[in-house]
N, CA, C and O of each residue as an XYZ file, in Angstrom:
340
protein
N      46.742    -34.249     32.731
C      45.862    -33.190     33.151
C      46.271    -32.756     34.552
O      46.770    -33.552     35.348
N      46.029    -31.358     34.862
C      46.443    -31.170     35.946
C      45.223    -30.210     36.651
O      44.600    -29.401     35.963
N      44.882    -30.446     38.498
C      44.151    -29.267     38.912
C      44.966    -28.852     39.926
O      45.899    -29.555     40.315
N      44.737    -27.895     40.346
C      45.490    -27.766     41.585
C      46.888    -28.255     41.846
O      47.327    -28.416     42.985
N      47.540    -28.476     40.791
C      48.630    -29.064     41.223
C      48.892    -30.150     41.678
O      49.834    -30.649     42.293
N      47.511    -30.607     41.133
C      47.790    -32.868     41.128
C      47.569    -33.176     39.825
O      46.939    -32.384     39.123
N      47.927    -34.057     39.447
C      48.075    -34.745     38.507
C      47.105    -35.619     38.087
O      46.924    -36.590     38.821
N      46.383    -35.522     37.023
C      45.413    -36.934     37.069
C      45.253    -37.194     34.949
O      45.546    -36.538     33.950
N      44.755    -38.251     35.194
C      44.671    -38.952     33.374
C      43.155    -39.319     33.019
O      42.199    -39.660     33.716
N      43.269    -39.180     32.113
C      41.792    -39.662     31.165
C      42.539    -40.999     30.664
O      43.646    -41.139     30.143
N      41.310    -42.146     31.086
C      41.477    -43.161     31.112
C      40.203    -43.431     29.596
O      39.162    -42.778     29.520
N      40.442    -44.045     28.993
C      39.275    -44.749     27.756
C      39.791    -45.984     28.019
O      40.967    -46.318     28.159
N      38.303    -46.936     28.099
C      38.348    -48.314     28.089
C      37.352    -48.984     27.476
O      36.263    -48.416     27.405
N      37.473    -50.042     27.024
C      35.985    -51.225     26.110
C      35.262    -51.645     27.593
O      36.008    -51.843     28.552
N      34.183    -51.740     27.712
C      33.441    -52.573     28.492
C      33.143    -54.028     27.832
O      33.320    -54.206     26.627
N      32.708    -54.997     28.642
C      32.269    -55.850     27.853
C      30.920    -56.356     26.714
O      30.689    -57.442     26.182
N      30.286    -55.170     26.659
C      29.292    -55.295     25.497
C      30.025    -54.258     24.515
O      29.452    -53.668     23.599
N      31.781    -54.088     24.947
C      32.009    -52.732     23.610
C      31.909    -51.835     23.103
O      32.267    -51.404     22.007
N      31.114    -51.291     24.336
C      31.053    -49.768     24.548
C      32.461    -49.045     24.847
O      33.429    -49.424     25.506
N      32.267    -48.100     24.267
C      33.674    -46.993     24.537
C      33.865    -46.150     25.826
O      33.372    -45.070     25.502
N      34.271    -46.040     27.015
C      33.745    -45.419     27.818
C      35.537    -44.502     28.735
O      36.682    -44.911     28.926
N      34.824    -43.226     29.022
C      35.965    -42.605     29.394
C      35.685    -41.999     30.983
O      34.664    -41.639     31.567
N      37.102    -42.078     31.358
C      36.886    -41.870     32.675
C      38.327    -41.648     33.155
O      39.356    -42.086     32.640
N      38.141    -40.591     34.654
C      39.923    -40.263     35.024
C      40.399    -41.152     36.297
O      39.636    -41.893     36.918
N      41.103    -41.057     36.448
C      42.382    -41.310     37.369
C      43.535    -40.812     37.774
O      44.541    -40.485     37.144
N      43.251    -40.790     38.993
C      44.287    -39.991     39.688
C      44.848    -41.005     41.121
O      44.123    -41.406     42.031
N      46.440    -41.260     40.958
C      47.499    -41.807     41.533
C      48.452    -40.821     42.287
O      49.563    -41.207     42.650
N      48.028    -39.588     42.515
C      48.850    -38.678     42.846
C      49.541    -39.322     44.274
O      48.757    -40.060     44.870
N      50.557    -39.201     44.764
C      51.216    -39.956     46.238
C      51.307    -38.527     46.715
O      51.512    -39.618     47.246
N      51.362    -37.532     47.021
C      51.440    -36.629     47.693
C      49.849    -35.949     48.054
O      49.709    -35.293     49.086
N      48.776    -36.159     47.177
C      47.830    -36.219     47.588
C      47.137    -37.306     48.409
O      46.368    -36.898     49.279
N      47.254    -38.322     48.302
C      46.722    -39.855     49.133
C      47.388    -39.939     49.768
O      47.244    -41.037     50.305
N      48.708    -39.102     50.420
C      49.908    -39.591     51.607
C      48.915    -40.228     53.027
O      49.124    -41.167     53.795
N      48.190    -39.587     52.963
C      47.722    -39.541     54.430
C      46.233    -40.510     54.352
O      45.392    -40.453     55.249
N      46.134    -41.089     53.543
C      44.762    -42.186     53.282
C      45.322    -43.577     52.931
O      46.453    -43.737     52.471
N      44.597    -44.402     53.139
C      45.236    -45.884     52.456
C      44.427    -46.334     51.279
O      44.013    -47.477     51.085
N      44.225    -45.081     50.372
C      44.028    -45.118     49.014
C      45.424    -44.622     48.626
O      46.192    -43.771     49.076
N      45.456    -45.953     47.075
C      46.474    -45.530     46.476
C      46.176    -44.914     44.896
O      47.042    -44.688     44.051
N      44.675    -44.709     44.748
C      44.686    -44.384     43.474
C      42.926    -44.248     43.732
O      42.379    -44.668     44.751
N      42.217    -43.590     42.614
C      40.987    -43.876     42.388
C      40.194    -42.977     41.156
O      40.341    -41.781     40.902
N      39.452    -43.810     40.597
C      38.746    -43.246     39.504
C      37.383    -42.717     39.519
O      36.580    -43.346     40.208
N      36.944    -41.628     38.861
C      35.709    -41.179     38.534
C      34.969    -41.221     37.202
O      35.610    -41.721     36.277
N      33.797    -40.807     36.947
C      33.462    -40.707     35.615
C      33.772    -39.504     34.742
O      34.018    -39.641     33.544
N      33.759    -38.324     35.351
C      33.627    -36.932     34.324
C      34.676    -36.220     35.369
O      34.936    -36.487     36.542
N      35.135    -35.289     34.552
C      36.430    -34.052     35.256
C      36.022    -33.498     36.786
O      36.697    -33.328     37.801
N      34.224    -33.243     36.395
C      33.688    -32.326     37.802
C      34.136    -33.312     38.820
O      34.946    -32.933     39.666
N      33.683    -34.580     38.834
C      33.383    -35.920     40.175
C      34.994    -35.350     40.235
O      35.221    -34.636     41.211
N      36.330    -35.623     39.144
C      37.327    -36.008     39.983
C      38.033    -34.230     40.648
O      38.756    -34.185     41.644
N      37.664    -33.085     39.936
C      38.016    -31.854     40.566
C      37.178    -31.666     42.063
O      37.535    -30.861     42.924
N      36.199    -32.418     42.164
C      35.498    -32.563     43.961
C      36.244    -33.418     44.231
O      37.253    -32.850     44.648
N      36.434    -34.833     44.265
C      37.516    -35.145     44.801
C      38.897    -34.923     45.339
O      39.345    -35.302     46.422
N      39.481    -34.256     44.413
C      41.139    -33.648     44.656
C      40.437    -32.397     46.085
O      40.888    -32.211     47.216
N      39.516    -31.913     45.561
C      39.169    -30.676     46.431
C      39.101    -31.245     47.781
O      39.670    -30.592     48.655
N      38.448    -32.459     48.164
C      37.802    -32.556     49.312
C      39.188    -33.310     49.776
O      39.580    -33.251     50.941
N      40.052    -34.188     48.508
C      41.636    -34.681     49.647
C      42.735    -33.750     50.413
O      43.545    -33.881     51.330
N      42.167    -32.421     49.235
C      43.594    -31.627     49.585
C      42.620    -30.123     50.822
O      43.364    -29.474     51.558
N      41.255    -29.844     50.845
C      40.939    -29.134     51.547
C      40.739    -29.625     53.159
O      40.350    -28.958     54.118
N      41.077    -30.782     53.103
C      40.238    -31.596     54.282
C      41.702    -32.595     54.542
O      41.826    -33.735     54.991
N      42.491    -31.806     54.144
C      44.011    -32.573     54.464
C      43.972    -32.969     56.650
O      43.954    -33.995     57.330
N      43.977    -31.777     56.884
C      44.279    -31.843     58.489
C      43.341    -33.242     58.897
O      44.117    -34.074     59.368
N      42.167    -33.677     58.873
C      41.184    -34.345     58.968
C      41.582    -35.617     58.695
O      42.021    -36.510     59.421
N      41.385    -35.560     57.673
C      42.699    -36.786     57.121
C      43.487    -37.630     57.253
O      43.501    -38.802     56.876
N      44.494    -36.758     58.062
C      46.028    -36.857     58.853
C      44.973    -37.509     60.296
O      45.094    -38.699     60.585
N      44.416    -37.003     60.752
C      43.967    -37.223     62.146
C      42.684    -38.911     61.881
O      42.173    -39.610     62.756
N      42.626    -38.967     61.117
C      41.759    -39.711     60.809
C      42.414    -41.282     60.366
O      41.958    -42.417     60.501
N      43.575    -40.810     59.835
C      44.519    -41.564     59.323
C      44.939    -42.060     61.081
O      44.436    -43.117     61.462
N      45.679    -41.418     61.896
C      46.506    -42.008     62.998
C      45.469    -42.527     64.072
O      45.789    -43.277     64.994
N      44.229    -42.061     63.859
C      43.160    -43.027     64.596
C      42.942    -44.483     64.397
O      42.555    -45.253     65.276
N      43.259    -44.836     63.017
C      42.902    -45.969     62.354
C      44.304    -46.611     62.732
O      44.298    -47.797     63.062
N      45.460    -45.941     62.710
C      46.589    -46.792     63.144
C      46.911    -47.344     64.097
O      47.565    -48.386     64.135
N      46.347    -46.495     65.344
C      46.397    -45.943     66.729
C      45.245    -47.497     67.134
O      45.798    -48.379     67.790
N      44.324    -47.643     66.886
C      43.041    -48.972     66.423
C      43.439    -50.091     66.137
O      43.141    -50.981     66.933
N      44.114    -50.398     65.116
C      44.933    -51.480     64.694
C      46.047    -51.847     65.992
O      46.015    -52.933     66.571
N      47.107    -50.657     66.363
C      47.994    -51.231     67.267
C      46.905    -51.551     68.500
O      46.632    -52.733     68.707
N      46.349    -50.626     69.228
C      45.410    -51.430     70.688
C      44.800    -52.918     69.874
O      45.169    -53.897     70.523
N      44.004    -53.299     68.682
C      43.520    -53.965     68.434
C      44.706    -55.453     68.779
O      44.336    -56.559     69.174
N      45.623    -55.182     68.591
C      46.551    -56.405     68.144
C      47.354    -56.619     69.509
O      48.128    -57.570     69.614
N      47.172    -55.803     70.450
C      48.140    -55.612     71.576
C      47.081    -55.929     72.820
O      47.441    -55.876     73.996
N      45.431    -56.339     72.319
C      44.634    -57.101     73.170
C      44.323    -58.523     72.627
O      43.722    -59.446     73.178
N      44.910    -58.446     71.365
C      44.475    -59.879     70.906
C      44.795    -60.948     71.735
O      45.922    -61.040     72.221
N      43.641    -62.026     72.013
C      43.950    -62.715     73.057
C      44.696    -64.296     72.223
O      45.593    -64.994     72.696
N      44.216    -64.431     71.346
C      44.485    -65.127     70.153
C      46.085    -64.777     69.372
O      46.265    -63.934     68.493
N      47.097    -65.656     69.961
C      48.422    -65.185     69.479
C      48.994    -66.230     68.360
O      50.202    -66.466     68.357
N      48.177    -66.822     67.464
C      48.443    -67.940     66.237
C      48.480    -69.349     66.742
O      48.059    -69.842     67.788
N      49.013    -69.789     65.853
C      49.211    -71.122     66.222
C      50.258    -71.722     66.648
O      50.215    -72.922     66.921
């Protein structure tokens, strides 16, 4: 299936009481470049066409949101006073 020019699948799976249940997924890497999601599922087409919408409209945000968290991690590790054992 495709929206916008991402890629995503209809997933069907058993639960464990054996119910039939369907649901998508989308692994796109050019959409998640900039998140440290590598994949994620919804229940119905609408949930995952708001999704793709809000990764790929809200890209800039993203990106900036993304190098904050990196930017966090390096100060985090470069005050650690605690250097192993």
């Amino acid at each position: 299936m495709n929206y916008r020019n991402i890629e995503y699948q209809s997933i069907t799976w058993q639960t464990w009481n054996d119910e039939t249940i369907d649901s998508y997924q989308c692994d796109d890497k050019v959409l998640l470049e900039n998140t440290d999601t590598t994949s994620f599922s919804v229940d119905d087409r609408e949930q995952m066409h708001n999704r793709i919408d809000f990764y790929l409209d809200n890209k800039p945000m993203l990106m900036k949101s993304r190098e904050l968290e990196v930017k966090a991690g390096e100060f985090f590790y470069e005050t650690l006073k605690y250097k192993g054992d």
